[in-house]
LOVEXKOL-919611 format. One line per 5 residues: number of its first residue (from 1); their letters; for each residue x, y, z of C-alpha. Coordinates in nm, 2 decimals, padded with zeros to 4 digits. Layout:
NUM	A	X/Y/Z; ...
END
This chain:
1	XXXXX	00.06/01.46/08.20; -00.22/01.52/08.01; -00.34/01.32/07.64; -00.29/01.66/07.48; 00.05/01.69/07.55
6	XXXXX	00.18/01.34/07.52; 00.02/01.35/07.18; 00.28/01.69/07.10; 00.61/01.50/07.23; 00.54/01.24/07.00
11	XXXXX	00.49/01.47/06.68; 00.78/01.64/06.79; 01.01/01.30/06.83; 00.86/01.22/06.46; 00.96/01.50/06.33
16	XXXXX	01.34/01.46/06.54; 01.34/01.10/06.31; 01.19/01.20/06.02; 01.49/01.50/06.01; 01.75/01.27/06.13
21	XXXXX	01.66/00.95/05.82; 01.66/01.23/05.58; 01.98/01.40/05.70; 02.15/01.04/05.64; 02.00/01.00/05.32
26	XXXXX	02.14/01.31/05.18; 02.47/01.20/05.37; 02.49/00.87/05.21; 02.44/00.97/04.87; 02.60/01.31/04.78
31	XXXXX	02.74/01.24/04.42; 02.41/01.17/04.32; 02.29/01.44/04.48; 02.49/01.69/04.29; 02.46/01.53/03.94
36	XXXXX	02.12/01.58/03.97; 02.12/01.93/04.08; 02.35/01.97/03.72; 02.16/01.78/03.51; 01.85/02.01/03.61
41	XXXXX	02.01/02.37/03.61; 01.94/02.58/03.31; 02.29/02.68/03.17; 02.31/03.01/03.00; 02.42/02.80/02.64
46	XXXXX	02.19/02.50/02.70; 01.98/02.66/02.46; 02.21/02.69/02.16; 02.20/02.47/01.87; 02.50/02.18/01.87
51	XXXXX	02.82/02.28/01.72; 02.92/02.06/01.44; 03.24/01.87/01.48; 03.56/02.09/01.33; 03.61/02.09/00.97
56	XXXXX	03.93/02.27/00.78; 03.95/02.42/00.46; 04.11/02.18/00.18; 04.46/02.45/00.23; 04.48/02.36/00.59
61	XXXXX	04.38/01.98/00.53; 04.69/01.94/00.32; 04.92/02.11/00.53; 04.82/01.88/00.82; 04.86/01.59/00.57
66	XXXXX	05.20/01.71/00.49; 05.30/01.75/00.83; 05.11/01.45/00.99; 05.31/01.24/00.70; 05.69/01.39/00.71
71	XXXXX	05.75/01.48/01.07; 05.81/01.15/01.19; 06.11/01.13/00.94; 06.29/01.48/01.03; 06.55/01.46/01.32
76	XXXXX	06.72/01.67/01.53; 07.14/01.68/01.53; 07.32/01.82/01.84; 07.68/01.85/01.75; 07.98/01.92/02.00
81	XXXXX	08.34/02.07/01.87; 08.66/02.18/02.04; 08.80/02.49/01.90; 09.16/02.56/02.03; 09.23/02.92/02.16
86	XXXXX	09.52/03.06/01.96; 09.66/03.29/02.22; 09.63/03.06/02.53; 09.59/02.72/02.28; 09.31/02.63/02.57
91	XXXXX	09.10/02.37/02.42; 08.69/02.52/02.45; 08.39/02.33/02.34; 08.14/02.44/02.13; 07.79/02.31/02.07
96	XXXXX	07.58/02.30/01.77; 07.22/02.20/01.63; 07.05/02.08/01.28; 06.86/01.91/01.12; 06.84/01.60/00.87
101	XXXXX	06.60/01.35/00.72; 06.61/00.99/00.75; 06.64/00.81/00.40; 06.66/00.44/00.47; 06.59/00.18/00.77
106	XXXXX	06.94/00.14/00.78; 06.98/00.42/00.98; 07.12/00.66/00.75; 07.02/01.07/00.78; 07.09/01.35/00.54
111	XXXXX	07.19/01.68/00.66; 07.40/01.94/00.58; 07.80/01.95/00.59; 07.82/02.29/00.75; 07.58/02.13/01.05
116	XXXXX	07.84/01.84/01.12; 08.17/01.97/01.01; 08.49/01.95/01.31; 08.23/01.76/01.51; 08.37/01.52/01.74
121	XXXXX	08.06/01.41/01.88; 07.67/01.36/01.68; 07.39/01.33/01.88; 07.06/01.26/01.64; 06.72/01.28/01.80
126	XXXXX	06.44/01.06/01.65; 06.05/01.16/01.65; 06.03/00.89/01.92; 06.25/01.14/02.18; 06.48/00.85/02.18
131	XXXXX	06.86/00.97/02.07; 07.16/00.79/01.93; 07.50/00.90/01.85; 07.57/00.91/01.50; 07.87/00.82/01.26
136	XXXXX	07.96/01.04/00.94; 07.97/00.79/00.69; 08.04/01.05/00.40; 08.04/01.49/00.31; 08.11/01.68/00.00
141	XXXXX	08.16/02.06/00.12; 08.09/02.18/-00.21; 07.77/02.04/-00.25; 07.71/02.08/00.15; 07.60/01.72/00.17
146	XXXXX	07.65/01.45/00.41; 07.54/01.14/00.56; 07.54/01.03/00.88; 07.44/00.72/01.03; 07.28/00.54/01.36
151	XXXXX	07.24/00.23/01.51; 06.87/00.24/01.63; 06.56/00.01/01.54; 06.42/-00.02/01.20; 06.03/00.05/01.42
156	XXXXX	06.18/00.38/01.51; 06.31/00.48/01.15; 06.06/00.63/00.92; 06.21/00.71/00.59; 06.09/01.00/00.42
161	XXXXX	05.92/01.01/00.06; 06.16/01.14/-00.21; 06.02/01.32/-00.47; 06.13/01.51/-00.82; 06.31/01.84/-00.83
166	XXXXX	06.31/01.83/-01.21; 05.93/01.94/-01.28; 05.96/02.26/-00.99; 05.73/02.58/-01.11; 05.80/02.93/-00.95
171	XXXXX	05.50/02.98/-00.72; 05.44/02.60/-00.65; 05.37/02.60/-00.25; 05.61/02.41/-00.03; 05.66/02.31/00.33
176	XXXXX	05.98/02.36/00.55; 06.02/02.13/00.81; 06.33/02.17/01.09; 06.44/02.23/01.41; 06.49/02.62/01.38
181	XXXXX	06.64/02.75/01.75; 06.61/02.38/01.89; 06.20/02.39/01.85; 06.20/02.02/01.70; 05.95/01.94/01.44
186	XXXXX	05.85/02.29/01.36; 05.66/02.37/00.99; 05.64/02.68/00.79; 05.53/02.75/00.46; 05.55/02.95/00.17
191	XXXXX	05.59/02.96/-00.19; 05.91/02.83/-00.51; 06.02/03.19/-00.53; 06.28/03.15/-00.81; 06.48/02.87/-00.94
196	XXXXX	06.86/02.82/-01.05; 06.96/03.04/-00.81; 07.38/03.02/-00.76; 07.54/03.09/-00.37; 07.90/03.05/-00.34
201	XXXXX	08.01/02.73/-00.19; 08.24/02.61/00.07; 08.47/02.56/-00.14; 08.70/02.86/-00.29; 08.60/02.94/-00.63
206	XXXXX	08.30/02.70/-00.68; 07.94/02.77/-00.67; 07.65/02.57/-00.55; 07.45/02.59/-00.85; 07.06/02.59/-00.91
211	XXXXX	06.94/02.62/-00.59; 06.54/02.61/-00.48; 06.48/02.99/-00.34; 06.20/03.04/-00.13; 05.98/03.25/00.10
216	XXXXX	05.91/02.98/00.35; 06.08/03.11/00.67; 06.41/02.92/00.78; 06.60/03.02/01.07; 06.92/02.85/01.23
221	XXXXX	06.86/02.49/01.32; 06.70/02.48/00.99; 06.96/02.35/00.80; 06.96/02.02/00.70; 06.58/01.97/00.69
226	XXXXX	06.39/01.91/00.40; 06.18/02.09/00.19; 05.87/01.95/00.12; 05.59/01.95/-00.17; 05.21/01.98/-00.11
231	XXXXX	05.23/01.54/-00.13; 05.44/01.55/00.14; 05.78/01.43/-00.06; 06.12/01.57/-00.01; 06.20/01.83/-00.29
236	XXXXX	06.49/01.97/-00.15; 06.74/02.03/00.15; 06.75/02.37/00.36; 07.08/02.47/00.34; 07.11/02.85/00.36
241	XXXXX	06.89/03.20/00.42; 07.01/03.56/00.29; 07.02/03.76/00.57; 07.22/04.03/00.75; 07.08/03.97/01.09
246	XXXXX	07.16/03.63/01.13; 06.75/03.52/01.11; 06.50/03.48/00.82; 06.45/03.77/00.61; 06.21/03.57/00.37
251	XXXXX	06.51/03.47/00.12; 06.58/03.13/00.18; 06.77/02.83/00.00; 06.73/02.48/-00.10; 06.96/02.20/-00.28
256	XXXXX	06.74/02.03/-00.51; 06.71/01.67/-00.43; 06.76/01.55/-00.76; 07.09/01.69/-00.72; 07.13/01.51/-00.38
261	XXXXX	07.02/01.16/-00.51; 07.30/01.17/-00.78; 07.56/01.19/-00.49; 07.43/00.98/-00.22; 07.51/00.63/-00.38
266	XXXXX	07.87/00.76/-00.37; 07.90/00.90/-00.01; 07.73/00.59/00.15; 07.98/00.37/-00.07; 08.30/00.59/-00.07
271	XXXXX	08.25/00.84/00.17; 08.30/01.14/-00.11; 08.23/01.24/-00.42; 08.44/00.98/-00.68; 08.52/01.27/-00.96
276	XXXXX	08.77/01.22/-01.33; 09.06/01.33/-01.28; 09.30/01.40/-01.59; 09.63/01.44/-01.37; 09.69/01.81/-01.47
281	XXXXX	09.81/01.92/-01.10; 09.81/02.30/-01.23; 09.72/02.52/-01.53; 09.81/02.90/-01.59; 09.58/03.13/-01.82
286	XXXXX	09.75/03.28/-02.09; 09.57/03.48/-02.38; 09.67/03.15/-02.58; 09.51/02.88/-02.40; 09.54/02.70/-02.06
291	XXXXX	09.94/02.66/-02.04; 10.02/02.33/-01.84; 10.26/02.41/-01.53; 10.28/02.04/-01.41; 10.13/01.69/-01.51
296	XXXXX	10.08/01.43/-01.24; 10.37/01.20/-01.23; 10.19/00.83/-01.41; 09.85/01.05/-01.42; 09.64/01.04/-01.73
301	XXXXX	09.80/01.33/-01.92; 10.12/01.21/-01.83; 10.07/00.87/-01.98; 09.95/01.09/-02.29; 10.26/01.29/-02.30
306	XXXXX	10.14/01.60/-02.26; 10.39/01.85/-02.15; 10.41/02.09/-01.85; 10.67/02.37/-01.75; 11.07/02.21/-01.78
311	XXXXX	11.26/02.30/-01.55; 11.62/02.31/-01.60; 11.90/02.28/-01.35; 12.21/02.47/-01.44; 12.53/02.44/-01.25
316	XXXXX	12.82/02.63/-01.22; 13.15/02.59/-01.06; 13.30/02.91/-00.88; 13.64/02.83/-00.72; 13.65/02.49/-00.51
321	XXXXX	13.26/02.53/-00.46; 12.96/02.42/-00.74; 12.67/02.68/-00.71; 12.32/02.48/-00.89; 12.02/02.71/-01.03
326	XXXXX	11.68/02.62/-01.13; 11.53/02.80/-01.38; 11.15/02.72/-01.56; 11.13/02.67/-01.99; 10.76/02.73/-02.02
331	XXXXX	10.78/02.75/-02.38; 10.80/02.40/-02.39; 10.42/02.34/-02.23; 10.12/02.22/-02.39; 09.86/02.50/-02.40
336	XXXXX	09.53/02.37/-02.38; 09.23/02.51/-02.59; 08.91/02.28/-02.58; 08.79/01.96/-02.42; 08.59/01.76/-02.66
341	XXXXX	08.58/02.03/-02.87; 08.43/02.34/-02.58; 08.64/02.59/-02.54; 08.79/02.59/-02.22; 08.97/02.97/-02.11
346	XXXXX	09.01/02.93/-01.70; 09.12/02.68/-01.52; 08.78/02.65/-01.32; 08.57/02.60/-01.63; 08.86/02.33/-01.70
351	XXXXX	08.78/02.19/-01.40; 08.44/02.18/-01.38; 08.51/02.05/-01.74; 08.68/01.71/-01.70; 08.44/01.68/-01.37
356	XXXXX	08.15/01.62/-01.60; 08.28/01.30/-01.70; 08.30/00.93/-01.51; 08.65/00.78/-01.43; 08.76/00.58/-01.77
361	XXXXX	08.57/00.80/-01.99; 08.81/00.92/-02.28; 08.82/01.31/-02.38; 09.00/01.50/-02.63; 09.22/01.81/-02.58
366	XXXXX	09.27/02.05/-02.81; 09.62/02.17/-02.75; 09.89/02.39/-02.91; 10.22/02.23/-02.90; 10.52/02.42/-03.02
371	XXXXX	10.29/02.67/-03.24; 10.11/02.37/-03.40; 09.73/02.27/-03.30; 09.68/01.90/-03.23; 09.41/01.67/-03.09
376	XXXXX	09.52/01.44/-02.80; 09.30/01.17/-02.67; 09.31/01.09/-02.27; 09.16/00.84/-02.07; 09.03/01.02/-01.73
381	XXX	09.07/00.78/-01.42; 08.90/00.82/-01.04; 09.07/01.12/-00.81
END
């Protein structure tokens, strides 16, 4: 073999290495490889200046405030209730949802009475996903206020900020925190849209007075949650929307939490509402005055001898059998005009009357006994 082509084998078997090194190079090292081949394409933004890093307007900054602040303190309540069929009298369970705000690290929650009431079993869901069963440690239907408690750990509790419902302006923006449908920790927003509003209550022939009305959607689930102020402090308590279909129609309804923090010491320590009572079991309106029908037997205006309806039992004898009849003097009953000198002209005004005062406070009733007026004084004790 000639020097020419010995010299051509041994380019070619350099080249054969050459390929074979740099084929195992590339192998060995891909990742680098590739970053490089990124790092020196020309992307189609590379060229654009650098956003800045996201800024909100001061409106959205305090509604993330508000939100970032009160959420941790608004639970979810699951409620389950047996409901007996009246034609079969099968028992059939029902299930229900809430909301509620805790208040203390003792585990007590605020929420509504309609969101609790018949349940047999409370389930309340913390921000931390973690839930606990919960015990109703006091209601007022009325008011539509109760409070429940759980046993969970004081890390876990977050209580939120109470604020005043005293100094409230029409148009002051507000927050509505909840759990509307079972979407936990949901926010919406609007405006005070009237105050002093009045809804009829649970209770027949009471109102729940001086409600918080607002345009900040509330939907079911709602109920319960609180109602917040641009500082992120509880203002109020969701407790009803006006609505024929069931879901918000922009008319929504808040108790004023100046109006719950006047009845929670009670609940937690009694369980209910402690009112006066003046141990007048029943009234009838006259054109004259509240006429007494009955006085509670050892009540407060038995022990100041007011007088209700006597009743007379006659008795008559008709051969070897005695026939007795009961018939009702009302002449004889106090009519009552005034407490502490306001008139008084229905029994619910009487009512609502006496219920202004505190057990062992002493009022004055102007009565009409036997065609004369008289003052008599009365000491109110608890219900």
């Amino acid at each position: 073999m000639n020097s020419r082509v010995l010299s051509a084998l041994l380019l070619v078997c350099v080249g054969i290495l050459v390929g074979r090194a740099t084929m195992f190079q590339e192998t060995d090292v891909p990742a680098a490889s590739a970053q490089d081949a990124v790092a020196t394409a020309r992307l189609p933004w590379s060229d654009r200046p650098t956003t800045p890093p996201l800024s909100y307007t001061p409106e959205e900054q305090t509604s993330i405030d508000v939100y970032d602040k009160a959420s941790r303190s608004v639970v979810n309540i699951d409620t389950k209730t047996v409901h007996i069929d009246r034609f079969f009298g099968l028992p059939h369970q029902a299930q229900g949802s809430g909301s509620g705000a805790v208040i203390d690290r003792q585990g007590h929650i605020i929420t509504n009475y309609h969101v609790v009431d018949g349940a047999r079993n409370i389930d309340v869901t913390l921000a931390s996903n973690n839930s606990y069963p919960a015990e109703l440690v006091g209601s007022d239907k009325e008011h539509d206020i109760a409070v429940l408690q759980i046993d969970a750990p004081p890390e876990e509790l977050h209580p939120i900020e109470i604020g005043s419902s005293g100094d409230l302006r029409v148009g002051q923006r507000v927050f509505v925190l909840g759990n509307p449908f079972g979407w936990d920790n949901t926010m919406t927003t609007g405006i005070i849209s009237s105050l002093n509003r009045n809804l009829p209550s649970r209770v027949e022939g009471r109102q729940m007075q001086a409600l918080i009305q607002t345009d900040a959607a509330m939907n079911p689930g709602n109920s319960g949650g609180p109602m917040l102020d641009s500082s992120g402090r509880m203002i109020g308590m969701s407790v009803a929307i006006a609505t024929k279909a069931g879901q918000n129609a922009g008319v929504g309804f808040a108790i004023p939490i100046n109006r719950i923090g006047s009845i929670l010491p009670q609940l937690i320590e009694h369980g209910r509402i402690v009112r006066a009572d003046i141990g007048i079991v029943s009234v009838m309106e006259t054109g004259e005055g509240l006429a007494i029908v009955k006085v509670a037997e050892g009540g407060p205006a038995d022990l100041a001898k007011l007088r209700g309806f006597r009743r007379i039992m006659q008795e008559r004898r008709q051969g070897g059998f005695i026939y007795r009849t009961e018939t009702t003097d009302r002449s004889s009953a106090d009519r009552i005009l005034a407490v502490d000198g306001e008139p008084v002209n229905t029994g619910v005004r009487f009512r609502d009357k006496i219920w202004e005062y505190q057990p062992g406070d002493q009022v004055t009733l102007t009565i009409i006994r036997e065609g004369r007026k008289m003052e008599v004084p009365v000491t109110l004790r608890a219900n």
